[in-house]
Every structure is written in structure tokens, then in C-alpha cells.
C-alpha positions as CSV (number, residue, x, y, z in Angstrom):
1,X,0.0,0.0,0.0
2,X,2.9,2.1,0.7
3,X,4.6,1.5,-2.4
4,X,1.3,2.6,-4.7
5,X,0.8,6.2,-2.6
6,X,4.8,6.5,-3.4
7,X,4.5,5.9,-7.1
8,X,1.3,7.8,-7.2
9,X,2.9,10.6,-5.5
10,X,5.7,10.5,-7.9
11,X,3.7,11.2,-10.9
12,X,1.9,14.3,-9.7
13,X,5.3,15.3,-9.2
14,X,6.6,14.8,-12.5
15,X,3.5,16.6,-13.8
16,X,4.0,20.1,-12.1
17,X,5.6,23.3,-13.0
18,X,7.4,25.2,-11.5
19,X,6.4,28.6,-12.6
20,X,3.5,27.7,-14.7
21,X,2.6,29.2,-17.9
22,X,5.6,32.0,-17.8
23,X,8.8,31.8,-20.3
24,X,11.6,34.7,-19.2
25,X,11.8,37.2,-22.7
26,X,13.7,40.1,-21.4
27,X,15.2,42.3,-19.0
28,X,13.5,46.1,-18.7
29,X,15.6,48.9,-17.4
30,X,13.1,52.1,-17.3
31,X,14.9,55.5,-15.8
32,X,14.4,59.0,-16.4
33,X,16.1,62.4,-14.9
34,X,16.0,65.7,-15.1
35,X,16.8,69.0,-12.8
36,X,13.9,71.6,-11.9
37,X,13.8,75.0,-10.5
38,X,11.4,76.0,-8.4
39,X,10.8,79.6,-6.6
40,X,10.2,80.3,-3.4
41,X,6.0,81.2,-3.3
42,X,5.3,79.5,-6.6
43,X,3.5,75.8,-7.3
44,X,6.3,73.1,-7.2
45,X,5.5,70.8,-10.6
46,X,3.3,68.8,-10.7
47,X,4.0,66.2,-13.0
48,X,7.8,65.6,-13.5
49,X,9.6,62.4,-15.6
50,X,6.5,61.6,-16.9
51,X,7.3,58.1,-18.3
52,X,4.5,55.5,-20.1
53,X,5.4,51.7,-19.8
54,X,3.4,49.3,-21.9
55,X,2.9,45.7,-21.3
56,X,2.1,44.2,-24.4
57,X,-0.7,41.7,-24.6
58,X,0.7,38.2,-24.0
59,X,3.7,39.6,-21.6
60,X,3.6,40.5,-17.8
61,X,6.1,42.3,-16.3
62,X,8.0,41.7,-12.6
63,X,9.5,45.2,-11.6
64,X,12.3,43.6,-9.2
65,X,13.8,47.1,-7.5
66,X,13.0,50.9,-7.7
67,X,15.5,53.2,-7.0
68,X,14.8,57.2,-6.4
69,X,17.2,59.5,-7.3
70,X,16.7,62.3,-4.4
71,X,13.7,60.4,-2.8
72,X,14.2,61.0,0.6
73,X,16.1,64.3,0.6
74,X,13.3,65.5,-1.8
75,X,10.3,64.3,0.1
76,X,10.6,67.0,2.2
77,X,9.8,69.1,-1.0
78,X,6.8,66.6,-1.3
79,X,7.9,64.6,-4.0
80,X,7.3,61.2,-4.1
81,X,7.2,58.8,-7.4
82,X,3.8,57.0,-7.9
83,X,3.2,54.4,-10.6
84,X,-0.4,55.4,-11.8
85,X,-1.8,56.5,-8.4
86,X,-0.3,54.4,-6.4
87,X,2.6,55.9,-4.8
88,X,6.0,54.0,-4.7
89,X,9.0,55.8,-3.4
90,X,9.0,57.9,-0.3
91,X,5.9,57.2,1.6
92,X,4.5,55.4,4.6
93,X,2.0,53.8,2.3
94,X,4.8,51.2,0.6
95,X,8.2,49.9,1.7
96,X,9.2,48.6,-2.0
97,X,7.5,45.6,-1.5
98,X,9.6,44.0,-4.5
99,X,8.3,42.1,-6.9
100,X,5.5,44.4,-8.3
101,X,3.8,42.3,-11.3
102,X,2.0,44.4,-14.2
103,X,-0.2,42.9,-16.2
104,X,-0.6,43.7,-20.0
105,X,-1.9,47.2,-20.2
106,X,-0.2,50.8,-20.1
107,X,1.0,52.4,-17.1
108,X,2.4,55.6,-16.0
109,X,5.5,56.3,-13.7
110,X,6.0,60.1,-12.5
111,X,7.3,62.4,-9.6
112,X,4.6,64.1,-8.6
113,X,4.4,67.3,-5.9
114,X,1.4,69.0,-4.4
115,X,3.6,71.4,-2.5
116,X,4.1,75.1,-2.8
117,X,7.9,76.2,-2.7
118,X,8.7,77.6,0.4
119,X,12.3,78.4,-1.0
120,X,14.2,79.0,-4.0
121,X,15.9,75.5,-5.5
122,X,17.0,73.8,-7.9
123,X,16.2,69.7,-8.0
124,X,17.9,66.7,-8.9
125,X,15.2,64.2,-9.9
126,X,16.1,60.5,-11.4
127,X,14.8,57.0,-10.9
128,X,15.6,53.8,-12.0
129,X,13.4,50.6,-12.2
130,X,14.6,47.3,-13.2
131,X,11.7,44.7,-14.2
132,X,11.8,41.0,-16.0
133,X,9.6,40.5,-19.1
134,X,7.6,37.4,-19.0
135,X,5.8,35.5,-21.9
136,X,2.9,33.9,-20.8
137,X,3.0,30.7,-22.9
138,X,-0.4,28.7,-23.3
């Protein structure tokens, strides 16, 4: 009895998968940077490295790490960078839970600020993602 839940177990082993229905296609590196002046008094930008991805039908994508050029320095300025509207990089909301998956579909990355300058500077913004490109085979 032994022996037929052994060889019974063996072949739902040799059946599974280990990651399903997804082939590895590529490596995605998205980043984007730029410097801004703002003036002391006036609206801070709003919408800064505005950057589109696009998950093609067929394809999801695994965004492994996010990295934030002037994140924390600048989230005293109020910047923070959200992918759609859900905001990433700094905030108490998320702690870069890595992997993020995206399903096929378009997406937007930015900085975004709400603030109003309370001095005159000038801002270094960058970021970096790096992401895997999956097929999904049938």
C-alpha cells in the first residue's frame, strides 16, 4: 500500500511546473532624470519624468527594484514617485514591497508634488526601475 501512494505521488510530481505558464523574454531597465527650478512662493511641478510603460498583450512584467534619485532628501519638497496612483518611493504607504507584477496594459510612472515652494531651488530628480519580461505561454 505504501509503495502505490509512493509511485502515485511520484507522478503528480513529475507533472507540475514550476512557474507555470511563464517563459523569461527580457530584462527592462526604465529611468528617467532631469533637474527643476522651483521659486520660493510659486507651485512646485506637478508632474515631472512623466514616463509611459506598456505591457504588451501576451507579456507580464515583474519590476524587481526601484531606485529614487533624491527620494528622501526631496520628500521634504513633497515629491514622491507613484506608478499610476499608487505611490511607490517615499511614503509610509509602501516599503518597495519587491516584486511588483503588471499585467498587460499601459502604465504611467512620474514624480509628482502637491507642494508650494517655500524656497528657491533647484532639484535633482532621477529613478531607475529594473523589471523582467515574461511571456505567458499557453
Amino acid at each position: 500500500m505504501k509503495t502505490l501512494f509512493l509511485i502515485f505521488g511520484l507522478f503528480l510530481t513529475f507533472d507540475s511546473k514550476a512557474q507555470g505558464n511563464l517563459q523569461f523574454n527580457r530584462v527592462v531597465f526604465i529611468e528617467a532624470d532631469t533637474t527643476v527650478s522651483v521659486v520660493s512662493g510659486t507651485p512646485e511641478p506637478t508632474n515631472v519624468l512623466v514616463r509611459t510603460i506598456v505591457v504588451p498583450n501576451g507579456k507580464v512584467l515583474k519590476i524587481e527594484s526601484i531606485n529614487c534619485g533624491g527620494c528622501g532628501y526631496y520628500s521634504t519638497y513633497g515629491y514622491a514617485i507613484y506608478l499610476d496612483s499608487l505611490p511607490l518611493l517615499p511614503t509610509p504607504y509602501f516599503t518597495n514591497n519587491s516584486p511588483i507584477w503588471l499585467p498587460a496594459g499601459n502604465y504611467t510612472i512620474k514624480y509628482y508634488s502637491t507642494n508650494t515652494a517655500t524656497q528657491t531651488v533647484t532639484l535633482s530628480l532621477a529613478y531607475h526601475f529594473s523589471a523582467i519580461e515574461f511571456n505567458i505561454v499557453p
